[in-house]
FIRO-911403 format. One record per residue (C-alpha): x, y, z; residue in one letter. Coordinates in steps of 0.001 Angstrom, whole numbers, plus 524288, in hexadecimal, padded with zeros to 5 digits. Example, Ala and Ser with C-alpha at 12.3 -4.5 7.8 and 13.67 -1.06 7.14 Angstrom:
2
8300C7EE6C81E78A/835667FBDC81BE4S/
//
This chain:
68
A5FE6F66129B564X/A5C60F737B9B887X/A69AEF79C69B060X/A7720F7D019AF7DX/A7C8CF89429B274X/A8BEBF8B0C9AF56X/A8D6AF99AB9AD72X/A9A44F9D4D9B004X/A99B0FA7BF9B75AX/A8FA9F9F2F9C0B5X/A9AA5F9BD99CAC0X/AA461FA8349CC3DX/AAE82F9B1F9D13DX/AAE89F931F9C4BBX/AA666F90499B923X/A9C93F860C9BEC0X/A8FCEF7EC69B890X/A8542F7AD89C138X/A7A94F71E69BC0EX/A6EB3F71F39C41BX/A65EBF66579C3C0X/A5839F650A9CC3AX/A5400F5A559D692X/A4A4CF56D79DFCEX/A50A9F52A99ECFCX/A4B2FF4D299FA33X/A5170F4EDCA066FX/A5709F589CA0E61X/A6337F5FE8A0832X/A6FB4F5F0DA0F42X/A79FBF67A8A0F11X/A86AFF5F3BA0CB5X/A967FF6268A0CEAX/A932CF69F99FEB9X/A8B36F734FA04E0X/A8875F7B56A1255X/A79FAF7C13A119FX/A6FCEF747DA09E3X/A61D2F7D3FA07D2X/A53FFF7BF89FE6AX/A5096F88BB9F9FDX/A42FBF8CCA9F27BX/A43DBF96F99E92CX/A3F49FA38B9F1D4X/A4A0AF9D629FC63X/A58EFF9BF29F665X/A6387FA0409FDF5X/A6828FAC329F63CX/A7277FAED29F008X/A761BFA1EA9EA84X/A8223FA0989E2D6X/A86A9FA15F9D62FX/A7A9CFA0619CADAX/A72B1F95BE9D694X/A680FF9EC89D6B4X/A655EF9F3E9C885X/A6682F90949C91DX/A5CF0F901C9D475X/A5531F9A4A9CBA9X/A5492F8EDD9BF17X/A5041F86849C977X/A44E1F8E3A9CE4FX/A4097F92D99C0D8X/A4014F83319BBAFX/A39CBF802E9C824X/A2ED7F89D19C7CEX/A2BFCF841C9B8E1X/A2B3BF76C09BCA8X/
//
């Protein structure tokens, strides 16, 4: 599990909690009826701005990942 972040603030809609956990996958990613587009993004290449707090959860990410 990479954390939980429930500020709540995070969503201006409602109070939400997201808990991120981490995964290696195979395949190709496929964009289903949940979501328009599907896309794998290194560091240097995210499509800014995301929403809400997602880039300071992509941010944890990155940080854990370069310690590893």
């Amino acid at each position: 599990q990479l954390g939980a972040y429930s500020a709540p603030d995070r969503d201006p809609r409602h109070h939400t909690i997201t808990v991120v956990f981490m995964a290696r996958a195979r395949g190709e990613p496929q964009a289903r009826d949940d979501a328009k587009e599907v896309g794998v993004f290194m560091a240097h290449n995210l499509p800014f701005p995301l929403a809400f707090d997602h880039a300071q959860i992509l941010a944890d990410y990155f940080a854990l990942n370069k310690r590893a």
